[in-house]
N, C-alpha and C positions, 0 to 999 in steps of 0.2 A: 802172357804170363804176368802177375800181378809182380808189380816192385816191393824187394823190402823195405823194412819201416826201420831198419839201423842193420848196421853190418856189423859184428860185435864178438861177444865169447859169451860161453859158459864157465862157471867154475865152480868143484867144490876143494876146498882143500888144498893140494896145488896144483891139481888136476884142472889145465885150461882148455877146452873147446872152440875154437871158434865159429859161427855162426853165424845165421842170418833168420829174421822174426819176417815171418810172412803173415799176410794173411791167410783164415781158416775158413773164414765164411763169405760167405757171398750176397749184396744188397740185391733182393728181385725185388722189392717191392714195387708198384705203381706210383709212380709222384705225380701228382695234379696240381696246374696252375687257377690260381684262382682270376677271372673275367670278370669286368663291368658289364651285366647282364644287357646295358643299354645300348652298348655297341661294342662289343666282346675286344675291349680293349683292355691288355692284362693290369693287373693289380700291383703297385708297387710297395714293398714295404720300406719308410723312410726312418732317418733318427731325429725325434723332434721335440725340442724342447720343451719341457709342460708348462711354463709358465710364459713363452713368447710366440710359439708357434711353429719358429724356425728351423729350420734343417740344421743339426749337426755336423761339420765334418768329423771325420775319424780324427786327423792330426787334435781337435777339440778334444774327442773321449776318456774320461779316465777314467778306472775303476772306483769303486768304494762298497764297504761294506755298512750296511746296515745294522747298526747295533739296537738300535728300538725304530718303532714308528715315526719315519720321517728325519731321525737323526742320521749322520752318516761321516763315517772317517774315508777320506779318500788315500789311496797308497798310492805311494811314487815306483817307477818300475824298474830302480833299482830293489825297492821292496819284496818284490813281488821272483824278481831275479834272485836274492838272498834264501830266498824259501826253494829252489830249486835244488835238485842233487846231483849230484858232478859226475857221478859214474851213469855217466849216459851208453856207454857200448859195452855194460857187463850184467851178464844176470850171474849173480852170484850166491849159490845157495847154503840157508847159513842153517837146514835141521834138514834129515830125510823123518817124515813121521809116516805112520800107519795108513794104507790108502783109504781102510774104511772110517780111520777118525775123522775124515772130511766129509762135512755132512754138502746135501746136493745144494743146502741155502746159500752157500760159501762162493758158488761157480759163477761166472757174470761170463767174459768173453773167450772164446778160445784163438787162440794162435798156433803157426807150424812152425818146430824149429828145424833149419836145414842148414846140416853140418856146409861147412865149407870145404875146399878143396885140398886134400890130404889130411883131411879131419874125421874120416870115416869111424876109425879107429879108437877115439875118444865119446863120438855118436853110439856107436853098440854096446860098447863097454856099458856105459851109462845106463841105455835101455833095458839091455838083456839083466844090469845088475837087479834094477828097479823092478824090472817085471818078476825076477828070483823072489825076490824079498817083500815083493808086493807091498810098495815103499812108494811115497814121491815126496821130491824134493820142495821143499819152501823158501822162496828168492824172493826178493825187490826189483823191479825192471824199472825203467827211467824211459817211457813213450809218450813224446812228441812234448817233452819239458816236464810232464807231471809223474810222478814215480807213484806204482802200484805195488801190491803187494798181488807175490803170481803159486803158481806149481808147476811143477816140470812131472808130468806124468807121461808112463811110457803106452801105444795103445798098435798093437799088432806092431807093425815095423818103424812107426813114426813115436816121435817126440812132439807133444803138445805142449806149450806154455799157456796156462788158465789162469786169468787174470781172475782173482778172487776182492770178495767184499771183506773191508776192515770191519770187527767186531762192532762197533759204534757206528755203523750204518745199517745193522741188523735190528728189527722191534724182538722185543722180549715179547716171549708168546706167552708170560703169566700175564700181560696184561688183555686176552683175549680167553673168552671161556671153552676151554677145551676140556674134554671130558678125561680122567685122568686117573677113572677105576678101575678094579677091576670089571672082567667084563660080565661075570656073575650080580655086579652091580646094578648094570644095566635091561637083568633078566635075557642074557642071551644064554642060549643054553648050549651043549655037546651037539645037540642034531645040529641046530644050525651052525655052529661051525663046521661038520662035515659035510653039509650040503654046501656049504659056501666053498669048503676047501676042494669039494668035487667040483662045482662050477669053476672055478679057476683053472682044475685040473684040463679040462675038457677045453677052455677055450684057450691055451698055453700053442703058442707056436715061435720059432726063430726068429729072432729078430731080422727084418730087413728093410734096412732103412730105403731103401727103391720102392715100397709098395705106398710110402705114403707123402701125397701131394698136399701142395697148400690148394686145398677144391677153390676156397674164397676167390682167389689169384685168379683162377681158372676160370670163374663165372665172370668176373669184373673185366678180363682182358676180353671174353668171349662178348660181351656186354660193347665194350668198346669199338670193337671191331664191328659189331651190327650196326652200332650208330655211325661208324665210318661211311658205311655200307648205302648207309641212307639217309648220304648228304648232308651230314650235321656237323661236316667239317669247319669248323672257322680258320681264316688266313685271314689275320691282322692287316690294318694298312700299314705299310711302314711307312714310318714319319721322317723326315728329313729334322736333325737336330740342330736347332738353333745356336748361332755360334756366342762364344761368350763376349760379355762385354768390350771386355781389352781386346781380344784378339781380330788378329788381322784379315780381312774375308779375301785377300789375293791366293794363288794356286801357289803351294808350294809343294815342291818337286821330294818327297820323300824316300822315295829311293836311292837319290845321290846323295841325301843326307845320312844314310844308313849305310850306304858304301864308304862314304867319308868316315863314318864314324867307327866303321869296321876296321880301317886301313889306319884308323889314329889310333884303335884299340882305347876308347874312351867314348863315354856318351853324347850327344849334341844337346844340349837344351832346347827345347820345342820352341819353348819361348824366344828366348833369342833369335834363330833362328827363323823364324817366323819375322821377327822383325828387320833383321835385315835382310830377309828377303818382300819384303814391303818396300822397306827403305828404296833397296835395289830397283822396283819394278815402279816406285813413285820417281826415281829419280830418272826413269827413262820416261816415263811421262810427261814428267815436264820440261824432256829435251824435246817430245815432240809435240806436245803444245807452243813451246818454243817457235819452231820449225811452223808450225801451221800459220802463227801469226807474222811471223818474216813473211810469208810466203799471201798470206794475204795483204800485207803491208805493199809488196813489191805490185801486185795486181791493184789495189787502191792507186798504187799511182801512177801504174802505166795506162787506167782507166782516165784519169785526171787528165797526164798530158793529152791523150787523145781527143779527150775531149775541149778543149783548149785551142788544141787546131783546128778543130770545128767551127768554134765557134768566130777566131780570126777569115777562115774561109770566108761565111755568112756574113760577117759585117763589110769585106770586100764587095 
């Protein structure tokens, strides 16, 4: 079951619901990585700067807007935080209008609302009023820091919230040539409107949204699946990743580090950590390098004396 995206209420009036914003729809699409045809090693996309070459880190990235060609204000993110709306866990709706004044240009994404636990009661009320009055509501929601403007329309047993387009993201359709006469202007005549309204007649049946598939989807997986078929599979080599500069190339033991840090209820710095467990593992090293050269030192010279008495034998 998909998570929701804020735990929250509804409200009109003083009428509070409380809630939860689900999702409504579901991603099939197919996503393709893109390959270096030359050895089907994948593609990476990096962030790099246009005038040095360099890779970007994020902690580096700031925003800015572009006010002309090449000019640019950057904002700081408390800016950006300022512009944000504070009622993050309420949709609150401040008109109910007409369901057919919404025209379908208006609808962008849909969501499910699902009452919460002994909120049944506030859920139907709602619904059944809406579907009476063949009404829905118009609210502001605040998802995932950016506030939208939505509908609460009711549709057999469920509540949708339908996140709609503000009026200035809409084109004006005068500025496109739509024909806008009558249709006597156009020399359509009575016949063909009842031929036309009889073809409509004839081909009219129930809506059911089960008879119709994405075919595309359908050819492209079926697509896929043949060239599986026939050995066109690539399995990358995997690369062993080069350690970074600073860091230490000793074994360190990351599960007692993570038991440690569990048991402190606080985090370990990698870093650190990393290094004194170097330190740790150089310092035993060089007790036993230590140890090696004692140890050769005492052989040096019990080779010596021996040799020594030898050489007094000999000259006897």
């Amino acid at each position: 079951m998909p998570r929701p995206l804020w735990n929250g209420s509804l409200s009109f009036g003083l009428l509070n619901i409380p809630m939860s914003l689900m999702p409504a729809e579901r991603n099939v699409d197919l996503h393709f990585r893109m390959l270096d045809s030359r050895n089907n090693a994948p593609i990476r996309y990096e962030r790099v700067n246009a005038e040095t070459g360099e890779e970007v880190p994020w902690k580096d990235v700031a925003r800015a807007f572009e006010y002309k060609k090449g000019s640019y204000v950057v904002l700081e993110p408390e800016d950006i935080q300022a512009a944000r709306s504070e009622s993050k866990e309420m949709v609150e709706i401040e008109a109910f209008v007409d369901a057919a004044a919404l025209g379908p240009e208006y609808f962008e994404k849909p969501y499910v609302l699902v009452p919460s636990k002994k909120a049944e009661k506030g859920y139907v009320l709602l619904r059944e009023i809406l579907a009476r009055t063949n009404r829905v509501g118009i609210a502001r929601v605040v998802i995932r820091s950016r506030e939208y403007l939505c509908a609460v329309v009711p549709r057999e047993k469920t509540l949708y919230l339908l996140l709609l387009r503000y009026p200035q993201e809409m084109v004006d359709v005068s500025e496109y040539n739509i024909p806008d006469a009558a249709p006597s202007h156009y020399r359509i005549s009575e016949k063909e409107m009842d031929m036309a309204e009889q073809l409509i007649e004839a081909m009219t049946a129930a809506w059911k949204a089960s008879d119709y598939k994405d075919e595309y989807r359908v050819r492209l997986k079926k697509a896929i699946e043949k060239r599986m078929k026939s050995k066109g599979v690539v399995t990358p080599v995997e690369r062993e990743e080069e350690p970074a500069e600073e860091a230490a190339t000793n074994v360190v033991d990351f599960m007692s580090l993570l038991q440690k840090s569990l048991s402190e209820n606080r985090r370990t710095p990698a870093k650190s950590a990393t290094k004194s467990a170097a330190k740790e593992t150089s310092t035993k090293s060089a007790a036993k390098s230590a140890a090696k050269k004692a140890a050769r030192g005492k052989a040096g010279g019990a080779t010596r004396k021996t040799a020594t008495k030898r050489a007094g034998h000999r000259r006897r």
